[in-house]
ZADRENDO-190851 format. One record per residue (C-alpha): residue number from 1; z, x, y. Coordinates in steps of 0.02 Angstrom, whole numbers, plus 32768, in hexadecimal, padded with zeros to 4 digits. Last residue first. Layout:
! ZADRENDO-190851
+-----+------+------+------+
: num :   pz :   px :   py :
+-----+------+------+------+
: NUM :    Z :    X :    Y :
...
+-----+------+------+------+
! end
This chain:
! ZADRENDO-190851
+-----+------+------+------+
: num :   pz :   px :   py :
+-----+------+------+------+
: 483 : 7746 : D9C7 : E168 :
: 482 : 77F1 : D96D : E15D :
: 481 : 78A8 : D98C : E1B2 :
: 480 : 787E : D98C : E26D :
: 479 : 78FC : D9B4 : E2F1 :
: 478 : 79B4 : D996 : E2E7 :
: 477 : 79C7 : D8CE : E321 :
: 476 : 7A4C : D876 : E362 :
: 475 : 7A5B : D7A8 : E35D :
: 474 : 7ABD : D7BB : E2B9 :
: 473 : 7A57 : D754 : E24E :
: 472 : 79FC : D7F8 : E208 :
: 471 : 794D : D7BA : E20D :
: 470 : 78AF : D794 : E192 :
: 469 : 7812 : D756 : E19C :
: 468 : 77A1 : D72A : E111 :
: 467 : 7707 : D705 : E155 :
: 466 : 76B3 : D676 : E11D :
: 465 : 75DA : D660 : E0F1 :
: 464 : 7561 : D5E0 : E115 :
: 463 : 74B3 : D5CE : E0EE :
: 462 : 743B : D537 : E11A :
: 461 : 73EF : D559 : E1D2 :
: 460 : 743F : D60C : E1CA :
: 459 : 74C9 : D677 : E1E6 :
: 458 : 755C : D5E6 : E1EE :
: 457 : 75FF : D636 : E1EF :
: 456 : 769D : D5DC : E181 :
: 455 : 7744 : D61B : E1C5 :
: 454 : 77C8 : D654 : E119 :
: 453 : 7879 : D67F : E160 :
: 452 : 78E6 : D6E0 : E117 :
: 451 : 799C : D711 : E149 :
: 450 : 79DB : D7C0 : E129 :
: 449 : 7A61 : D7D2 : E098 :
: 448 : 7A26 : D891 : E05F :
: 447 : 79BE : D8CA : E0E2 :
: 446 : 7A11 : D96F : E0FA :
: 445 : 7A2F : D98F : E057 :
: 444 : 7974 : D97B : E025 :
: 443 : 7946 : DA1F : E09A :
: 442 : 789F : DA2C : E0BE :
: 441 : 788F : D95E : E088 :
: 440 : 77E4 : D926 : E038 :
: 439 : 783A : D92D : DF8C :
: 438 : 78D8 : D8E8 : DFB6 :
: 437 : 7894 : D859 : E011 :
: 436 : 7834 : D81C : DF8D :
: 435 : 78C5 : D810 : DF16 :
: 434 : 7928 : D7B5 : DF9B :
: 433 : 789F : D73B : DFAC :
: 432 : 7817 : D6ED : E00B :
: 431 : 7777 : D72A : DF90 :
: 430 : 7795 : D6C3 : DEF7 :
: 429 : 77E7 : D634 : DF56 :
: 428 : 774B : D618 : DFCF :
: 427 : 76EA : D5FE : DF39 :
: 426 : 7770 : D5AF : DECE :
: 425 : 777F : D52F : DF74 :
: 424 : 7854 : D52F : DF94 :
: 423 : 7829 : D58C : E037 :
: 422 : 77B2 : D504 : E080 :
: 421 : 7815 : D46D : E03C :
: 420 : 78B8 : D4B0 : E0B2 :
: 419 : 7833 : D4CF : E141 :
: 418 : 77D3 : D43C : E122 :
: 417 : 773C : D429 : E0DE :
: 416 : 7688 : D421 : E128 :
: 415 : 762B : D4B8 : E0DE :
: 414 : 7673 : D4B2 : E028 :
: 413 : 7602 : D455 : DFD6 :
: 412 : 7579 : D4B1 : E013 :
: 411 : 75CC : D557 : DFD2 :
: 410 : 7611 : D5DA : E047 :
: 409 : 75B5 : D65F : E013 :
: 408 : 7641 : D6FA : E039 :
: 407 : 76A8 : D77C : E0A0 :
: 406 : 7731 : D7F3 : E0AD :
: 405 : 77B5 : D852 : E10E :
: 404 : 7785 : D802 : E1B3 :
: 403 : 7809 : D833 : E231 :
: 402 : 7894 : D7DC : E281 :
: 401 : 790C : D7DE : E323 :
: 400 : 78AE : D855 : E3A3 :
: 399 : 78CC : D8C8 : E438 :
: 398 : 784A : D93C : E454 :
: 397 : 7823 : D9E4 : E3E0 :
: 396 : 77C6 : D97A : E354 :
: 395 : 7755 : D929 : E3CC :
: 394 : 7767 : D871 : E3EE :
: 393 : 771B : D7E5 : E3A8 :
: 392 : 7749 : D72F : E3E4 :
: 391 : 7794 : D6A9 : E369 :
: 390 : 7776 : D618 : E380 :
: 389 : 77C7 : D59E : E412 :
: 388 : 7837 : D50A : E411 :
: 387 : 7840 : D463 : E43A :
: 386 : 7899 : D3DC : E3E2 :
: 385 : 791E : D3B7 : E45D :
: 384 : 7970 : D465 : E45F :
: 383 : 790E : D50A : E48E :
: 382 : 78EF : D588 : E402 :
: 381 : 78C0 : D63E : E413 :
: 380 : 7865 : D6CF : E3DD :
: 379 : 7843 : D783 : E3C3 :
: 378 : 77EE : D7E2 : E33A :
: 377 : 77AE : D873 : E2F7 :
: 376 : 7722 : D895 : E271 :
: 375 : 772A : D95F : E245 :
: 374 : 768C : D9A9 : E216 :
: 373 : 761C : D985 : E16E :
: 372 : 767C : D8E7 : E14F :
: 371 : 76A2 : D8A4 : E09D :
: 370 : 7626 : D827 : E040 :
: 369 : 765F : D7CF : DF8F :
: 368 : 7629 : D7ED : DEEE :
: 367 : 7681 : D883 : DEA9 :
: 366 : 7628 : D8D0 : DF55 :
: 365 : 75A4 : D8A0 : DFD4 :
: 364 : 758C : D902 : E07E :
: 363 : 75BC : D891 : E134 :
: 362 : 7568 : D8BB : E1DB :
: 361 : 74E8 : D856 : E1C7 :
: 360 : 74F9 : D7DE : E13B :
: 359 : 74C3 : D809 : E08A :
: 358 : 741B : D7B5 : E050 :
: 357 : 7422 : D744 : DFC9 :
: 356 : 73C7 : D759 : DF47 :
: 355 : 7480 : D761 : DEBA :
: 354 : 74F2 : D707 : DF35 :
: 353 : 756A : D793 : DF3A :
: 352 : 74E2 : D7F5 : DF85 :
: 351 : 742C : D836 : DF57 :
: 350 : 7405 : D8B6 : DFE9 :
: 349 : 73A5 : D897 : E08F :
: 348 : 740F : D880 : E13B :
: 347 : 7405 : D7D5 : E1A8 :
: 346 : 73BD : D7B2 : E228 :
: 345 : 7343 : D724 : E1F3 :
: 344 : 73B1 : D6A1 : E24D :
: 343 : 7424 : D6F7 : E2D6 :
: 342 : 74A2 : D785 : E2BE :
: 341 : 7560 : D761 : E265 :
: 340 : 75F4 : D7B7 : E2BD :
: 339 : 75B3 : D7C2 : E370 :
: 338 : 75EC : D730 : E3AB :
: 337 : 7643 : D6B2 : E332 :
: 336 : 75B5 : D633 : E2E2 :
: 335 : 7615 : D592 : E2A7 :
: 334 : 762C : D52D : E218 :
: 333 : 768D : D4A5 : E21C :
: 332 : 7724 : D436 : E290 :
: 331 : 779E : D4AA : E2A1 :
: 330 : 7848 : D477 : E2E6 :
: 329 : 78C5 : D508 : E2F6 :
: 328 : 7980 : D4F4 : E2D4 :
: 327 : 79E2 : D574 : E323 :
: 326 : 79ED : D604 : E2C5 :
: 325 : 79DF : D67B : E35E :
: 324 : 795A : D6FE : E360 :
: 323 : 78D9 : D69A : E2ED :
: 322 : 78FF : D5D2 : E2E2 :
: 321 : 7939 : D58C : E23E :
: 320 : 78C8 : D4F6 : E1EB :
: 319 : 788C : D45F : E233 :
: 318 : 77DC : D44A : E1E6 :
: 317 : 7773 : D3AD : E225 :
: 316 : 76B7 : D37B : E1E0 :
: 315 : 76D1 : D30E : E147 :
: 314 : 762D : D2D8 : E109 :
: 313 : 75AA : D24D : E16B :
: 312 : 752C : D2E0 : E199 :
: 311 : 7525 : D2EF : E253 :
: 310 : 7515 : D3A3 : E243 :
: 309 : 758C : D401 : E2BB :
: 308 : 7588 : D4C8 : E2E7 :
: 307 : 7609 : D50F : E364 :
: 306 : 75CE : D59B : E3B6 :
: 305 : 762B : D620 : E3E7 :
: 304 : 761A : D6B5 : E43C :
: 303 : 7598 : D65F : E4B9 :
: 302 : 7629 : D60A : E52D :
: 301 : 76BC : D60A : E4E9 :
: 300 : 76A2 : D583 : E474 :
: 299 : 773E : D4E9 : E47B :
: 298 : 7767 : D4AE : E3CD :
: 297 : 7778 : D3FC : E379 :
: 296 : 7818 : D387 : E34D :
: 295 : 77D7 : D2FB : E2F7 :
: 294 : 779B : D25D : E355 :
: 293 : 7821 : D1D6 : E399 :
: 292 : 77DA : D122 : E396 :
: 291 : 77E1 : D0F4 : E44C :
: 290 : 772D : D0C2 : E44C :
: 289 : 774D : D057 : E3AB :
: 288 : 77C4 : CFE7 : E401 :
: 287 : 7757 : CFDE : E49E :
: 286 : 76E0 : CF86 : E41A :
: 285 : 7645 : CF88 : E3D3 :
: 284 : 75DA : CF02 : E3CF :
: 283 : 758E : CF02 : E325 :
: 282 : 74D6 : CF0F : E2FB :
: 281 : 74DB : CF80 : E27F :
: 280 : 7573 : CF97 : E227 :
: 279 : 7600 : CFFF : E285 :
: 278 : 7607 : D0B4 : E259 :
: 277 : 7665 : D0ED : E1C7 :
: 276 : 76A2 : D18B : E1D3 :
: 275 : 764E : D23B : E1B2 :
: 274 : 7689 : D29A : E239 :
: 273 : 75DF : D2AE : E29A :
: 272 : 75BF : D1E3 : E273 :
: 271 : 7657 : D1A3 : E2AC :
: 270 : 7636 : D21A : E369 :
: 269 : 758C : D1CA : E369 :
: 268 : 75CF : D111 : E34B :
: 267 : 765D : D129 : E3D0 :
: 266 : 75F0 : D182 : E449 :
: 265 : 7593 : D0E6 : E447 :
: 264 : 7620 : D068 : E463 :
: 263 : 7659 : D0EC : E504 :
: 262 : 7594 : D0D6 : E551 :
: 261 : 75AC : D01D : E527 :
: 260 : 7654 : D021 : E587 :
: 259 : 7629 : D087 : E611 :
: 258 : 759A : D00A : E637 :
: 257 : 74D8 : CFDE : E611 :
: 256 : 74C6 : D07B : E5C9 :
: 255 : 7435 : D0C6 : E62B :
: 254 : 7384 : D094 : E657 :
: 253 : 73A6 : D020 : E6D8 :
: 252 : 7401 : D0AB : E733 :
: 251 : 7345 : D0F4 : E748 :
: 250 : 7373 : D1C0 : E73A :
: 249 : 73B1 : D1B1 : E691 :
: 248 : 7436 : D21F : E67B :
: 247 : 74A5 : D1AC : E60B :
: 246 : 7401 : D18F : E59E :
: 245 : 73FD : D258 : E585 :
: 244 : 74AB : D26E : E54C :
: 243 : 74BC : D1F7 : E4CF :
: 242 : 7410 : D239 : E48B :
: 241 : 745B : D2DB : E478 :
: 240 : 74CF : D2AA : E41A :
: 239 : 7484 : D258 : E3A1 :
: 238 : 73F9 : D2EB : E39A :
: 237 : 74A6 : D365 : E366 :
: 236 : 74A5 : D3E5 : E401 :
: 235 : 7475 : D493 : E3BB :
: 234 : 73C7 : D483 : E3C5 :
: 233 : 73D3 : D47C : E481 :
: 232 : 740D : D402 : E516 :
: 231 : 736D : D3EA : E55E :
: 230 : 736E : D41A : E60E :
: 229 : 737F : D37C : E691 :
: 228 : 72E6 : D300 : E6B1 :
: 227 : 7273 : D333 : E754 :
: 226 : 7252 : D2D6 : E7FA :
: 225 : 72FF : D28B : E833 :
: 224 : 7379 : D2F6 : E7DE :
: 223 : 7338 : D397 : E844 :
: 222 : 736B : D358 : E8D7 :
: 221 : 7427 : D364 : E8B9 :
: 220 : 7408 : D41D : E873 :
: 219 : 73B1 : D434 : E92C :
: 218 : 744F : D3F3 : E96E :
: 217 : 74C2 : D459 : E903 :
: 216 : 7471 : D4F0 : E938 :
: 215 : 73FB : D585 : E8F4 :
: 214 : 73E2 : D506 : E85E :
: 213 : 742B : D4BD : E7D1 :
: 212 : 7415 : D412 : E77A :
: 211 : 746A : D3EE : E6C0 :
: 210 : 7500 : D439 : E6EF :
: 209 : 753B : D4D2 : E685 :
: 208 : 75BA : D500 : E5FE :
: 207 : 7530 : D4B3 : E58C :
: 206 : 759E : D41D : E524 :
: 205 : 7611 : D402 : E5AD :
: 204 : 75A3 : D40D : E62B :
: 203 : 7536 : D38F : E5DF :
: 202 : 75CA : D321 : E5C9 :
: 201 : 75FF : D32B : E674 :
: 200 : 753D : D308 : E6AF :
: 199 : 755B : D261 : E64B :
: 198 : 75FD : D230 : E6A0 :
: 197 : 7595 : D238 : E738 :
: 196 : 74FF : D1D5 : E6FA :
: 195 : 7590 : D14E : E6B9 :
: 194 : 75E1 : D155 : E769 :
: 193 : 7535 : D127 : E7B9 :
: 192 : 7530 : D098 : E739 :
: 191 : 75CE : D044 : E768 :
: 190 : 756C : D043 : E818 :
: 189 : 755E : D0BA : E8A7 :
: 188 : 750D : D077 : E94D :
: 187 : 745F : D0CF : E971 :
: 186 : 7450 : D15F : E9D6 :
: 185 : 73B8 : D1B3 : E980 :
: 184 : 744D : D238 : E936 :
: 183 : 74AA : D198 : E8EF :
: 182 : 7416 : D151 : E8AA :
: 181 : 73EF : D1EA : E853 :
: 180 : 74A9 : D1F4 : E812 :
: 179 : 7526 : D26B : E853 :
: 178 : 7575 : D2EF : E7E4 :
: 177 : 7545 : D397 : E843 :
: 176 : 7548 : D351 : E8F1 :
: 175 : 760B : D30F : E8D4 :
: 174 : 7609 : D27F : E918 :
: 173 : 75D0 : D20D : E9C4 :
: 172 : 751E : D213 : E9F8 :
: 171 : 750C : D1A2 : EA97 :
: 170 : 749B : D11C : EA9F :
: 169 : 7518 : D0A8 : EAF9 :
: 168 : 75AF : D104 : EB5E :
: 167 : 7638 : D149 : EAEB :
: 166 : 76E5 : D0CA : EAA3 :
: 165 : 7676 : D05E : EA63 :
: 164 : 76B4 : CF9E : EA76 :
: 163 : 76F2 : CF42 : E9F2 :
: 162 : 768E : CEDB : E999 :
: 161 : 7685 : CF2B : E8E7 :
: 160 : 7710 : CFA0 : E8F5 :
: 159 : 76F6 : D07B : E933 :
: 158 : 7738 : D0F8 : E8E4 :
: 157 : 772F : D189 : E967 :
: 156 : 77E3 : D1BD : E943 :
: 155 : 77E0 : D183 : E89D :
: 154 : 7843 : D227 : E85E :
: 153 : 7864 : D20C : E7A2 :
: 152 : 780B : D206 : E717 :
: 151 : 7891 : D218 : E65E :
: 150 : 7866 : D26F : E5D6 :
: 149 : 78B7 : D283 : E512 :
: 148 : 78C1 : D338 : E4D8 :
: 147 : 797E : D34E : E4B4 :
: 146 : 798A : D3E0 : E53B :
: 145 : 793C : D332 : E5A9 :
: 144 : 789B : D35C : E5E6 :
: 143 : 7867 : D328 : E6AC :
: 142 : 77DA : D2DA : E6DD :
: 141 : 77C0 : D2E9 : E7A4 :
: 140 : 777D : D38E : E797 :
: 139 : 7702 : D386 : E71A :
: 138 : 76BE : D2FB : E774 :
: 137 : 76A6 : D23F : E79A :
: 136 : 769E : D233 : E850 :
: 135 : 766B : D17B : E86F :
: 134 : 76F0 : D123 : E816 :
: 133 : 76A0 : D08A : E83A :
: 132 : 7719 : CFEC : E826 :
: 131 : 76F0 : CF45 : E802 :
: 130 : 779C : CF28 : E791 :
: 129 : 7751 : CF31 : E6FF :
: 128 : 76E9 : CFD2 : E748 :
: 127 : 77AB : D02F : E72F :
: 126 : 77BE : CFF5 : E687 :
: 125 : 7703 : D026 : E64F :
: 124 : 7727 : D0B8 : E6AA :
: 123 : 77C3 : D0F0 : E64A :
: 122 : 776C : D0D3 : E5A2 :
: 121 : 76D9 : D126 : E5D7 :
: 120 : 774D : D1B7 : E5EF :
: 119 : 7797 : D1B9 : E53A :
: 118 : 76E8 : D1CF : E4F4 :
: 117 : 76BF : D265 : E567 :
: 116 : 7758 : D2B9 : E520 :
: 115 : 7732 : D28D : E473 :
: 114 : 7679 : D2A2 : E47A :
: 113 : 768E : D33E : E4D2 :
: 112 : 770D : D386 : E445 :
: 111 : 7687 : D342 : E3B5 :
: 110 : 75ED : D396 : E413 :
: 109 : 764B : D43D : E427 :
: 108 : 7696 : D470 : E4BD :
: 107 : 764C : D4FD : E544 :
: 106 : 7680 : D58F : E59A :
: 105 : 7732 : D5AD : E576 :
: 104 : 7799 : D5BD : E61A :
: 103 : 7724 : D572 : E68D :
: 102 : 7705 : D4DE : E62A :
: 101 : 77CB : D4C8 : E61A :
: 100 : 77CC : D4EF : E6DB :
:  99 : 775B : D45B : E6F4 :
:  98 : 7793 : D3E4 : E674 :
:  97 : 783F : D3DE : E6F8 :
:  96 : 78E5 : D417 : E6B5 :
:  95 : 7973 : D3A5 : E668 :
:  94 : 7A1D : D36F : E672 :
:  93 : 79E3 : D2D0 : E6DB :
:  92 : 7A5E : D292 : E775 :
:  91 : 7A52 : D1D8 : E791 :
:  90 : 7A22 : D1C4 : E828 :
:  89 : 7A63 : D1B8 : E8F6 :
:  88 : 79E3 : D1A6 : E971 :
:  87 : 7A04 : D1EC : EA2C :
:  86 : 79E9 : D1AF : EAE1 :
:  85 : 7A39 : D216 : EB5F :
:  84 : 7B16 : D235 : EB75 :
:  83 : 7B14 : D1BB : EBED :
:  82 : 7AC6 : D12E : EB8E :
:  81 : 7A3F : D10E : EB08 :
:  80 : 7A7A : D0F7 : EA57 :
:  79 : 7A49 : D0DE : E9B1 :
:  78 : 7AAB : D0CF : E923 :
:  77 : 7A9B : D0D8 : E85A :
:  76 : 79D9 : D0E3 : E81D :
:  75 : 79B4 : D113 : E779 :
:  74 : 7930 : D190 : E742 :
:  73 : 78BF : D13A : E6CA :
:  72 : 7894 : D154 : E614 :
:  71 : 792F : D0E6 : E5EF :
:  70 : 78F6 : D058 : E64A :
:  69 : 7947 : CFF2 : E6C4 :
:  68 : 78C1 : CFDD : E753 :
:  67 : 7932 : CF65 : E7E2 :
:  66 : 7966 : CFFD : E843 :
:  65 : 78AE : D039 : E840 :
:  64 : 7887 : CFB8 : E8B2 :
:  63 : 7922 : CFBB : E91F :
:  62 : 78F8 : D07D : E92E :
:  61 : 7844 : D032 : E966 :
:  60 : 788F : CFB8 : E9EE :
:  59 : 78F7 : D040 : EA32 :
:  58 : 7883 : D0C4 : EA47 :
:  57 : 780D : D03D : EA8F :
:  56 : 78A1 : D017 : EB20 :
:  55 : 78CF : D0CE : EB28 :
:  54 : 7804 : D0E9 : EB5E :
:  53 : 7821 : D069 : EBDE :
:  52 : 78AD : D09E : EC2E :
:  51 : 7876 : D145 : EC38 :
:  50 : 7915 : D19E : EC43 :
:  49 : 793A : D1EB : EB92 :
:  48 : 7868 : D224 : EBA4 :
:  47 : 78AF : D2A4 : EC20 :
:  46 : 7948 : D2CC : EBD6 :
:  45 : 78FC : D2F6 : EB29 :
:  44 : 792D : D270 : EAA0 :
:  43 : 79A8 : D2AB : EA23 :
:  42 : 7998 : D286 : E964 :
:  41 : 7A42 : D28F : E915 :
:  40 : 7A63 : D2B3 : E86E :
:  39 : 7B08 : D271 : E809 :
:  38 : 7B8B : D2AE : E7A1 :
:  37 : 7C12 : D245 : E772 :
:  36 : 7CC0 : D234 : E7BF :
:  35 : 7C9C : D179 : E7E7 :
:  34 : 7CFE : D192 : E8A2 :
:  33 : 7CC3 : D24D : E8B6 :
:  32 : 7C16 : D23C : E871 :
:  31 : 7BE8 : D2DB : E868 :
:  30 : 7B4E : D347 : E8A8 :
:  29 : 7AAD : D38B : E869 :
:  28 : 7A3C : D389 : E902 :
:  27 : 7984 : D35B : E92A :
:  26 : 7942 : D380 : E9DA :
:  25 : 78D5 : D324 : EA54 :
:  24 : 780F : D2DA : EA67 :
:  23 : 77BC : D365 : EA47 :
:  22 : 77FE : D3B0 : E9C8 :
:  21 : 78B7 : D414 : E986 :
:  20 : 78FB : D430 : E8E5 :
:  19 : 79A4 : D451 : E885 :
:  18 : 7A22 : D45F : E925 :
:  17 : 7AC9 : D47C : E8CD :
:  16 : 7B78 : D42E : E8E0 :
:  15 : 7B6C : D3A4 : E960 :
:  14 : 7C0E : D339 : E95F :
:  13 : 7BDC : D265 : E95C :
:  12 : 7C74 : D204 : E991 :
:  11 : 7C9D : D206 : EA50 :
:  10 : 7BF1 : D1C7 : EA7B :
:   9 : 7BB9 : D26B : EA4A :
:   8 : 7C2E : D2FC : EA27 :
:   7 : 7C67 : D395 : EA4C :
:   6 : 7C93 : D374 : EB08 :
:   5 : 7CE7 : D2ED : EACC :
:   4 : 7D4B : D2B3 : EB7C :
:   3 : 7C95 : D2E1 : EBDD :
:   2 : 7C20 : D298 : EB72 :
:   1 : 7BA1 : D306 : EB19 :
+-----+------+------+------+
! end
């Protein structure tokens, strides 16, 4: 801070909130005084602020990244070195990190990560045009718009073709977890090395783990250099999965070629998964069709939900009300919600609505439709920007928003409408209803007027059924009301 602005720095940026700290300075929400705009300013610790020589490279790289205009990339406004230190001022993103939304809820599904992981090989492709490494690519250092689009940010290790490295030859410079094989042998990082890291996002992502883990990050570092990662599981769609696996190829040779061919090929998978037209065979795709926008999708909290997608070319995105708060709620198909439906081959004997069906677990058939043997309560919540979470059970006597009231065969032509399709299906119609309601309600008065809400539940490899949920509106709830 100078001394006449003891608020501010270089008499124009005022520090409001510290928002993250490392190890090479601080990062600070502030205002730009002069522009009236709000800004955040990356501050250099003292005793790196004055090494002439490391200021010099800081410098040169924030002139680098200066020159990147892209809108997947945090924008640089002013950099400084003087009396008050050496600071970076950048745009300021209305956004949290990928790490804390991973931490939050678990896991995404395969069409959220290939929309998030899509929009950051945009950003690299952009920032390797201009010979740049990122050389930290990370969770952390993506951070999600509330309207879902991404931006990378924090190249303070980037490093441009040429310049010179800002560590001593040989040594290992990243985040352990996300470095490339060449990168843990010492190697220098490449395009491709960012690729292998954006590829260990998108296995986190899909897993809620890293691909490599050990007693400590350097034996997880290790690890990648004698033995492939984990399969990904059933669950992952095979196209995905593939994407995934070529990105983590241990010989960079071996993996896309570039951020933008590793983007291009998202782009195909992710058209395929929602049922649009890919590109012909043999096309070049383009950056164009990388930014494409993909349909909103849901965040799994960890194992109570999973999120089920069949790259079968029909229409794959819902976006219907959100439980709790009638926001709107993207749903993309079918998925498994905790505890409510067991596994394959789990479910209870008796002829159903379905004629030889079996009735679910947990559910006992009447007047053709299922109703719940005990009480089916639950919470949720929406986040803006196309991500949002299902529905998570809760028992009766905790705080909760709806409860299943009824449930039924969703039919195969059914399984991948959307929301305001799904409820309007004569199958779904029949069974999500005032009338419906009524009956299965202890006291019909009570419910009269709720909102309904039909979620589709996949209980087997080719069986589906919905829940009907229902919910006051109000925001308040009064205990359960079916059973």
């Amino acid at each position: 801070m100078t001394a006449t602005h003891p608020g501010l720095l270089n008499g124009r940026y005022r520090m409001d909130e510290r928002i993250g700290a490392g190890g090479m300075g601080e990062v600070w929400r502030a205002t730009d005084v002069v522009l009236g705009r709000p800004v955040a300013v990356k501050t250099v610790l003292a005793a790196l602020a004055d090494d002439e020589d490391f200021t010099r490279r800081f410098l040169a790289e924030a002139r680098a990244m200066a020159g990147v205009r892209h809108p997947g990339v945090v924008a640089i406004h002013d950099f400084q070195h003087g009396p008050d230190g050496a600071y970076l001022v950048m745009e300021y993103v209305d956004g949290e990190p990928l790490s804390k939304v991973l931490t939050r809820y678990g896991r995404l599904s395969a069409p959220a990560t290939l929309h998030l992981v899509g929009q950051a090989t945009n950003a690299l492709h952009a920032v390797h045009g201009r010979g740049i490494v990122h050389r930290d690519v990370k969770p952390g250092n993506l951070l999600v718009r509330p309207d879902g689009t991404l931006l990378l940010t924090d190249f303070g290790i980037a490093r441009r073709d040429g310049a010179t490295a800002l560590t001593a030859t040989g040594a290992v410079i990243g985040t352990l977890s996300y470095l490339a094989p060449e990168q843990v042998l010492g190697h220098p990082a490449t395009p491709r090395s960012d690729v292998y890291a954006l590829g260990v996002v998108a296995y986190e992502c899909l897993t809620g783990r890293r691909p490599f883990l050990a007693e400590n990050p350097f034996a997880a570092a290790m690890m990648r250099l004698s033995q492939p990662p984990p399969p990904l599981g059933p669950e992952v769609p095979a196209p995905v999965t593939a994407l995934i696996e070529r990105a983590l190829a241990a010989d960079p040779e071996a993996r896309w070629a570039s951020a933008a061919a590793f983007g291009a090929a998202i782009a195909q998978v992710a058209a395929a998964l929602r049922g649009a037209v890919a590109p012909p065979p043999g096309a070049e795709p383009t950056v164009a069709q990388q930014q494409r926008a993909m349909p909103p999708t849901l965040i799994e909290p960890g194992n109570a939900a999973t999120v089920v997608v069949t790259p079968t070319p029909t229409p794959s995105s819902f976006a219907g009300q959100g439980p709790r708060d009638g926001l709107t709620a993207p749903y993309p198909g079918p998925v498994t919600v905790g505890s409510a439906t067991p596994p394959p081959g789990q479910e209870t004997s008796g002829g159903g609505p379905a004629g030889s069906l079996p009735v679910p677990a947990g559910f006992a058939a009447r007047d053709g439709y299922y109703v719940p043997t005990s009480p089916m309560c639950w919470g949720g919540l929406v986040i803006p920007g196309g991500l949002g979470r299902t529905p998570k059970r809760y028992r009766p006597d905790e705080e909760h928003y709806w409860e299943t009231f009824a449930a039924g065969e969703l039919p195969e032509d059914a399984v991948y409408l959307r929301q305001e399709e799904l409820i309007e299906h004569p199958a779904v119609a029949a069974v999500c209803n005032p009338r419906v309601l009524a009956a299965c309600s202890r006291d019909p008065r009570r419910t009269t007027g709720w909102e309904l809400e039909p979620w589709p539940v996949q209980i087997g490899r080719d069986r589906w059924i919905f829940h009907c949920l229902a919910g006051p509106g109000t925001g308040e709830w009064f205990g359960t009301e079916f059973g």
